[in-house]
C-alpha positions in Angstrom: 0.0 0.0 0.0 3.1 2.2 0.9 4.6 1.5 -2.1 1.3 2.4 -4.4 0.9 5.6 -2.6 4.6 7.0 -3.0 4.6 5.5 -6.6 1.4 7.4 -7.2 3.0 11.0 -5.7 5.5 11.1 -7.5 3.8 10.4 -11.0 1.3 13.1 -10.4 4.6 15.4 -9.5 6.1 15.1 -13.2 2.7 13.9 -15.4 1.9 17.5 -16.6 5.6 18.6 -17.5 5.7 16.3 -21.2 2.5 17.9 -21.9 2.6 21.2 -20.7 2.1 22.3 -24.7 -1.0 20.6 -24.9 -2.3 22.1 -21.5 -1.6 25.4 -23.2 -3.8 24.2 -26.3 -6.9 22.8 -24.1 -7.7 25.6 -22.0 -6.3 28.4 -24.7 -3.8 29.8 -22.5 -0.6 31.5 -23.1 2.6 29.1 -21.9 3.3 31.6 -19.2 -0.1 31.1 -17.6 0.6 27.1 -17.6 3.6 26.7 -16.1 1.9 27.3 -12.9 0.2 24.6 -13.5 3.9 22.7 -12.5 4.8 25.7 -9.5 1.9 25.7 -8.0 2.1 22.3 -7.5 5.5 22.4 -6.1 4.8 25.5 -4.2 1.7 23.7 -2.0 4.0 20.5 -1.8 7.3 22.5 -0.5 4.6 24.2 2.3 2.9 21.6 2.9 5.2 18.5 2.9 7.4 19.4 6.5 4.1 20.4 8.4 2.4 17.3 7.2 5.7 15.0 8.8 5.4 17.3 11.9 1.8 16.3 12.2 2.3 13.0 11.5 4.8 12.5 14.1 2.7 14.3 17.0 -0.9 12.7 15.9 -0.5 9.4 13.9 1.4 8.8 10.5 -1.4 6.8 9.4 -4.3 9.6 9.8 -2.0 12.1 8.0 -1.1 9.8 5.3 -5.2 9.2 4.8 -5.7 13.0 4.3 -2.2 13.6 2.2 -3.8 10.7 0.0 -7.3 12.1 0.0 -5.9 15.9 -1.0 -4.4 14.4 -4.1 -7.4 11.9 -4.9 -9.6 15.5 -4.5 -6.8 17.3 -6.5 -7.0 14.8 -9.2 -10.8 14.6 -9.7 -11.1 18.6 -9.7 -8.2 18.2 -12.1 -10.2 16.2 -14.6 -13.1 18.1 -14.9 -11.5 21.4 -14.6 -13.8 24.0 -16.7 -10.5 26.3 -17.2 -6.6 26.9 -16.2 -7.3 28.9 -13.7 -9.4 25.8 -11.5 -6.7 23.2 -13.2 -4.1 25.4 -11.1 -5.8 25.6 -8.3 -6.6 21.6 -8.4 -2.7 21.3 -8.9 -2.5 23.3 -5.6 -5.1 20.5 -3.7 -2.7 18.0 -5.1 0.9 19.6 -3.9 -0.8 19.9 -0.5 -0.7 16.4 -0.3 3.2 16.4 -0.5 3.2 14.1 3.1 3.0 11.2 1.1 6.2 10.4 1.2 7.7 11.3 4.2 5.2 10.3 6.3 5.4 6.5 4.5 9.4 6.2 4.8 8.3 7.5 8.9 5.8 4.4 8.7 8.5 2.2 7.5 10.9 3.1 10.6 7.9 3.0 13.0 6.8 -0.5 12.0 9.5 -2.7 10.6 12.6 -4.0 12.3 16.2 -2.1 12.0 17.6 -4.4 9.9 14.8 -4.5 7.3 14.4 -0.6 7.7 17.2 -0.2 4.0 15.6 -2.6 1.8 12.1 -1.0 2.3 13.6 2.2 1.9 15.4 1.1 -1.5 12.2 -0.4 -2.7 9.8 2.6 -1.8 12.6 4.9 -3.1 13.2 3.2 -6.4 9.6 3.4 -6.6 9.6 7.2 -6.2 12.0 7.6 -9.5 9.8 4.9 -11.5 6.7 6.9 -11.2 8.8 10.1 -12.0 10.2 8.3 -15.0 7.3 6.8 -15.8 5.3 9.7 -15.8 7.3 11.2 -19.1 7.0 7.9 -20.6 3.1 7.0 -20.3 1.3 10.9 -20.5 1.5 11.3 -24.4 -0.1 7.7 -24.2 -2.7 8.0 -22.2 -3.6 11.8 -23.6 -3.7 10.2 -27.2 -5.6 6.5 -26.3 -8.1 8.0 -23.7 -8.3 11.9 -23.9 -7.3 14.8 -21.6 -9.5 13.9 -18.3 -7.9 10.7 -17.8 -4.7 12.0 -17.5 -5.9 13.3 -13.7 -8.6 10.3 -13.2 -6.3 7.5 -13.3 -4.4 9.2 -10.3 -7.6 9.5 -9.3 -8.4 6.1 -9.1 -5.4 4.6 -7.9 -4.8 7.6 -4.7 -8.2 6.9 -3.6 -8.2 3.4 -3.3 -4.7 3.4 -1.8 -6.4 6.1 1.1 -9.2 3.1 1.8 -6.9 0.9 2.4 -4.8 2.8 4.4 -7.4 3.5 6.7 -9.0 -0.3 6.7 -5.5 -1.7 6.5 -2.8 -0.2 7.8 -2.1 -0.1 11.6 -1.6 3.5 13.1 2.4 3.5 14.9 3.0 5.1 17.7 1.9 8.8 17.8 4.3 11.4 19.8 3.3 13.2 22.7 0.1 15.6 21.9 0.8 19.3 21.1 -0.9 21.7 18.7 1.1 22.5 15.6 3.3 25.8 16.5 1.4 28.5 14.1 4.0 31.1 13.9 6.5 28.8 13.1 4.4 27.1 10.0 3.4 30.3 9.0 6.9 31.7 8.6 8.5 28.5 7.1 5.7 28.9 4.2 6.4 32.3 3.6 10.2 31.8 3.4 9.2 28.4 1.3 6.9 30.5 -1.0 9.3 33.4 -1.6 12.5 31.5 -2.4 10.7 29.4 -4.7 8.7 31.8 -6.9 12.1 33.8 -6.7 13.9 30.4 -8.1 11.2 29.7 -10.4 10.8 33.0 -12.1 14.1 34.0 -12.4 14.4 32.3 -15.8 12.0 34.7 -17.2 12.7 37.8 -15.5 16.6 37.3 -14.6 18.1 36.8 -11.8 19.0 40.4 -10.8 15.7 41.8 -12.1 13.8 44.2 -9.4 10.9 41.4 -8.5 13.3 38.4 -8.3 15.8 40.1 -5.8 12.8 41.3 -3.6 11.6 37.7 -3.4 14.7 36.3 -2.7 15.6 38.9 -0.6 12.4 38.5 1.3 13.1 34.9 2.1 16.3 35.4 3.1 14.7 37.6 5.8 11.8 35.6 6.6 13.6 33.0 6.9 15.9 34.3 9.5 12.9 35.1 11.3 12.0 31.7 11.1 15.2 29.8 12.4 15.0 33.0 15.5 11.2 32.1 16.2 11.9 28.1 16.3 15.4 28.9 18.8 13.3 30.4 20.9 9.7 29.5 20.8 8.7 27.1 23.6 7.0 24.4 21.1 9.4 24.2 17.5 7.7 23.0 14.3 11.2 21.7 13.2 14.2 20.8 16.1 17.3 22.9 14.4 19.2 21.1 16.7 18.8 18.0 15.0 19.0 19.8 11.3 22.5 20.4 12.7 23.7 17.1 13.3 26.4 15.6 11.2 24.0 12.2 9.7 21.5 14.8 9.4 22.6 18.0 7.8 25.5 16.0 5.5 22.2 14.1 4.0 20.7 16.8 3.5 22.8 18.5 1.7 23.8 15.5 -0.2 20.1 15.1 -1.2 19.8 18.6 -2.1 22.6 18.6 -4.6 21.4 15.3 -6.3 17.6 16.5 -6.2 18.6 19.6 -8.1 20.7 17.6 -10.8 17.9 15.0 -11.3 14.9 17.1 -11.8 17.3 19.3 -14.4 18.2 16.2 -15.8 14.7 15.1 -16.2 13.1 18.3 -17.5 16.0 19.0 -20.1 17.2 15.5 -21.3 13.3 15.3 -23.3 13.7 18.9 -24.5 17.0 18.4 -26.2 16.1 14.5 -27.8 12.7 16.8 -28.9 15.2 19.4 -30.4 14.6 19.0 -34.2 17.8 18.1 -36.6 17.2 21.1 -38.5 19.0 22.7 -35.4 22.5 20.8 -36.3 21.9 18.8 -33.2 19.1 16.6 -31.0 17.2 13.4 -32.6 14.1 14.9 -33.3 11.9 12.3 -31.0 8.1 13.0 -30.3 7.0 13.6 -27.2 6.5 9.9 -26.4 9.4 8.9 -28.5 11.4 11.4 -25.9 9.6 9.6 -23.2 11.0 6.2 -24.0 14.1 7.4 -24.4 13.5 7.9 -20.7 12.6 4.2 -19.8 15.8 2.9 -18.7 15.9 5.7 -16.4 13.5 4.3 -14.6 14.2 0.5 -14.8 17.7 0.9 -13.4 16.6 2.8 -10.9 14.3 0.4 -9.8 16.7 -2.3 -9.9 19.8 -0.2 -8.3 17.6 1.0 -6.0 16.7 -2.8 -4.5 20.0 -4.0 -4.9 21.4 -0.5 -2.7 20.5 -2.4 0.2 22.6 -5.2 0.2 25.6 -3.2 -1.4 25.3 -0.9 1.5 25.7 -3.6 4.0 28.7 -4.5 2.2 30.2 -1.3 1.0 28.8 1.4 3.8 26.0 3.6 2.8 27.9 6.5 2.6 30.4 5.2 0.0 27.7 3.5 -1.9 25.8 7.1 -2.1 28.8 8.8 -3.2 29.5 6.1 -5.9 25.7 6.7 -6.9 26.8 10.4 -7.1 30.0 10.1 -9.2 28.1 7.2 -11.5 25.2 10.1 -12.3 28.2 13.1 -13.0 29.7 10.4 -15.5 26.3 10.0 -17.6 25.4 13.7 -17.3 28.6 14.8 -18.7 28.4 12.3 -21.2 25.3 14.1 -22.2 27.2 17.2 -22.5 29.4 15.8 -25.0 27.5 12.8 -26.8 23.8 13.2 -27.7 23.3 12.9 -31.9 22.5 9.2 -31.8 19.4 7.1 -29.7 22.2 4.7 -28.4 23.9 7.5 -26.6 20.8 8.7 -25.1 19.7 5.1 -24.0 22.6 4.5 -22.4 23.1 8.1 -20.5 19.6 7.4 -19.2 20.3 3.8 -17.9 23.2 5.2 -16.0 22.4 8.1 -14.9 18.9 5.6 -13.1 21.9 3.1 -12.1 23.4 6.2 -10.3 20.0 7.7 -8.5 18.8 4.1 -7.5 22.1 4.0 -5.3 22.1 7.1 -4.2 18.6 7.6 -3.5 18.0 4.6 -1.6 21.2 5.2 0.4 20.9 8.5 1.4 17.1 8.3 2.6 18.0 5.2 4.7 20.9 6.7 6.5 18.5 9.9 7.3 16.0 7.3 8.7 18.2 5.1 10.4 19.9 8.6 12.1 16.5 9.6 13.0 14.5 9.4 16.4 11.5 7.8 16.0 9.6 10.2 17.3 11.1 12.7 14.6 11.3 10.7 12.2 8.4 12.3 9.7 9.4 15.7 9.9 13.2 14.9 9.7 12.1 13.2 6.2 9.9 15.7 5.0 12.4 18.6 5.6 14.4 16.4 3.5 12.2 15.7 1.1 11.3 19.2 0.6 15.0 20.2 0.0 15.1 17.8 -2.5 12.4 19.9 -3.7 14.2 22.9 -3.6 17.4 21.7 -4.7 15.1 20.9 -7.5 13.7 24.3 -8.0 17.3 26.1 -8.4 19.1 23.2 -10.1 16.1 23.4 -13.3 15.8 27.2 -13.0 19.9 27.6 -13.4 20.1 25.1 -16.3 16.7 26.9 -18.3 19.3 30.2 -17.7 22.2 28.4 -19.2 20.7 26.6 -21.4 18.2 29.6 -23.0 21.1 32.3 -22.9 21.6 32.1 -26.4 19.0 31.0 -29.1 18.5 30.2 -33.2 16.8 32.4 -35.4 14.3 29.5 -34.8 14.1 30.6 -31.2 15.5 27.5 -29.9 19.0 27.3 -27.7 22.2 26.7 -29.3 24.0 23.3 -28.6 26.8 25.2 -26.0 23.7 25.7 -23.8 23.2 22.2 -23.4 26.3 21.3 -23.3 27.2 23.8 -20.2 23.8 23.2 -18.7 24.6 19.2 -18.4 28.5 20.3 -17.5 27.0 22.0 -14.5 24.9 19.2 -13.5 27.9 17.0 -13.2 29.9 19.4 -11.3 26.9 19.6 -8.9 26.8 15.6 -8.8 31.0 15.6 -8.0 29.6 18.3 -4.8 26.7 16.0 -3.6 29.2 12.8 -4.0 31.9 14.4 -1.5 29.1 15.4 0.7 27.7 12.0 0.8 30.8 10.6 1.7 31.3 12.4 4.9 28.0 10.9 6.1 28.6 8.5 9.1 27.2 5.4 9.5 24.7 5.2 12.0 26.2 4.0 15.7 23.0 1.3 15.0 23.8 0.2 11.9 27.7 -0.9 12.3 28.9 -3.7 11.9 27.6 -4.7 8.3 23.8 -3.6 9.1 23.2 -0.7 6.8 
C-alpha cells in the first residue's frame, strides 16, 4: 500500500511537465499562464510536505497519510473536470498539498518494521519514487492520445483513492508522539520563506536573476527565513528541532540530497527537450513527445533495480560510500550528455546510468536519514528532506533553463553550447553532492555490516 501511494506521488509530481504544450492548447492559455500549473504544485507541496511529517509525528502517521492521500485523490478529480486553467491550477494546488505522502510512509516504515529491514524498504519505496517520476514522461502522451485529456488526472484518481481506503481499513496506526498543537507562527513563517524562495527560483528564468521582483523575493526569504530559524530557537514548542537539522548524519544528507535532487529534476526536464530538439537545429534526434519519453525508460528500470540491490551493497560497501558512488556514477552520464547526444544509443545508455546512479544514491541517502532519526522525529526529519530535494530541484532546473536559453537560433530555440554547459553543471553539482555523501557516518545502529 506504501509503495502504491509514494509511486502514485511522485507520478502526479512530473505527469503534466511532457505535456505542458498541450495544456496550453486545451484551456487556450498562453505558456506563461501554464507553467503554474507545475509551481503551484510544487509551491503547495514545498509548504505543505514538512508540516504534514510534523503532524504525523505528533498525531498518527497513518491519519495524516489518509488525508495527504485524499488531498491528491480531490486534486485529481477537480483536475479532470476542470472547466479552465485557472481551477486546473488551483486543483494542482489540492494535489501539492498532499506532498506528506512520502515522508510520512518512509516515517511508517521506521515506525513498523525491524532495524535491519528498515534499508531494503527504503530502497524499494525509493526506487519506486524515481519509477513513477520516469514513468510519468513515458506514459502521458499515451494515455492523452488513447483515452483523452480527463484521464490523464482520473487514473491518479483512481489509484490515490483506493490506496487512502486501504490505508485506513488496513494499515495499523504506529506510535503517535506526545500531543501538542502544531506551532502557528512557526508554519506560518517556514511557508512564507518556502513560497518566496521558490517563486524567486522559479521566475528568475523569465525575468533574470538580478531583475527588481526576483531580488525582492529572494531577498524576502532570506529575511523571513531568519525570522524563522529566531522564532523556532526560541519559541517554547518548535515545528522543526534545528538542533537535530545540525547534526552531522543529518545535515550532511541533506545536503547530499539537495545537490542530487537539483541535478535529477534538471536532468529530467531537459534530457526530453533536447532529444525533442529537431535536426534542422544541427543537433538533437528529433523524438516525439513519447518517443522522448522512451528514451527515458531505462531511467527508470535501473533505478528500480539499483535501488533494491542498494540495500545489500550498502551492507557491504557502507551507505555513505555506496551514495557517493551513486553520485559520481550520475556526474559520469550527465557529462556524457554534455558531450555525446546525436545518436538514440547515446541517449539510452546516459539514461540507464544516470537511473543506475539515483537508485544507489537515492535509496542510500534516505536510509541513512531514517536510520539517524529518532522515531519520534522521524516524519518531519524526512519531510524537511524531502522538501529540500524539492528545492534543490527548483534552483538546479531554473539555473540550467538560464544556461541553457542564454543564447537562441533564429528559430528561437538554444544553441548546442547551452546544453552542453547546462549538463557540465549538472555533473559538477553531482561531484559536490558525492563528497558530501561521503562524509555521512554510519549510524552508531547500523555498524557492523547492518546498513
Amino acid at each position: 500500500m506504501l509503495a502504491v501511494a509514494v509511486c502514485s506521488f511522485a507520478l502526479m509530481q512530473s505527469l503534466t511537465v511532457p505535456v505542458l504544450a498541450r495544456i496550453a492548447q486545451e484551456y487556450d492559455a498562453a505558456q506563461s499562464t501554464v507553467t503554474w500549473v507545475l509551481t503551484g504544485y510544487l509551491l503547495a507541496a514545498s509548504v505543505a510536505t514538512p508540516i504534514a511529517g510534523r503532524l504525523g509525528d505528533v498525531h498518527g502517521k497513518r491519519r495524516v497519510l489518509v488525508v495527504s492521500l485524499g488531498l491528491l485523490c480531490a486534486g485529481s478529480l477537480l483536475a479532470a473536470v476542470a472547466p479552465s486553467v485557472g481551477v486546473l491550477i488551483a486543483a494542482r494546488v489540492v494535489q501539492g498539498l498532499g506532498g506528506g505522502v512520502v515522508p510520512l510512509s518512509f516515517g511508517i516504515v521506521r515506525d513498523r518494521l525491524d532495524l535491519p529491514r528498515v534499508p531494503g524498504a527504503i530502497g524499494l519505496l525509493s526506487s519506486l519514487i524515481a519509477v513513477g517520476t520516469g514513468a510519468a514522461v513515458v506514459v502521458a502522451g499515451p494515455i492523452i492520445a488513447t483515452f483523452g485529456f480527463a484521464a490523464l488526472f482520473l487514473l491518479p484518481a483512481a489509484v490515490t483513492g483506493a490506496a487512502a481506503v486501504a490505508a485506513r481499513l488496513l494499515l495499523p496506526d504506529p506510535p503517535r508522539g506526545e500531543r501538542a498543537r502544531l506551532p502557528l507562527l512557526p508554519a506560518v513563517l517556514l511557508a512564507a520563506w518556502l513560497v518566496a524562495l521558490l517563486l524567486g527560483v522559479t521566475r528568475a528564468p523569465v525575468l533574470g536573476w538580478t531583475s527588481a521582483p526576483v531580488l525582492a523575493l529572494l531577498g524576502g526569504a532570506v529575511v523571513v527565513g531568519g525570522l524563522w530559524v529566531r522564532q523556532e530557537r526560541r519559541g517554547p514548542v518548535p515545528l522543526i528541532d534545528l538542533r537535530l537539522l545540525a547534526r552531522r548524519p543529518v545535515w550532511t544528507v541533506n545536503v547530499a540530497a539537495m545537490l542530487l535532487g537539483g541535478a535529477l529534476y534538471a536532468f529530467v526536464a531537459f534530457a526530453p527537450q533536447l532529444h525533442q530538439t529537431p535536426t534542422s537545429a544541427g543537433y538533437g534526434l528529433g523524438a516525439t513527445v513519447t518517443g522522448s519519453g522512451l528514451l527515458m525508460l531505462p531511467y527508470s528500470v535501473a533505478t528500480f533495480v539499483l535501488g533494491l540491490l542498494s540495500a545489500p551493497l550498502a551492507r557491504r560497501f557502507g551507505g555513505p560510500s555506496v551514495a557517493a558512488a551513486g553520485c559520481l556514477v550520475t556526474a559520469a552520464a550527465t557529462a556524457l550528455l554534455a558531450v555525446a547526444h546525436d545518436a538514440v544509443w547515446q541517449a539510452a545508455l546516459v539514461s540507464t546510468l544516470v537511473g543506475v546512479g539515483n537508485g544507489l544514491a537515492f535509496a542510500c541517502l534516505t536510509s541513512l536519514l531514517v536510520a539517524s532519526s529518532p522515531p519520534e522525529h522521524s516524519g518531519v526529519l524526512s519531510g524537511m528532506n524531502a522538501n529540500l530535494r524539492t528545492i534543490g530541484g527548483s534552483v538546479g532546473t531554473a539555473v540550467v533553463s538560464s544556461v541553457v536559453t542564454a543564447r537562441t537560433t533564429a528559430d528561437g530555440l538554444p544553441v548546442e553550447g547551452g546544453y552542453v554547459a547546462g549538463f557540465l553543471v549538472l555533473a559538477v553539482a553531482l561531484v559536490a553532492a558525492a563528497v558530501v555523501a561521503r562524509l555521512v557516518p554510519t549510524p552508531p545502529r547500523t555498524r557492523g555490516g547492518r546498513l
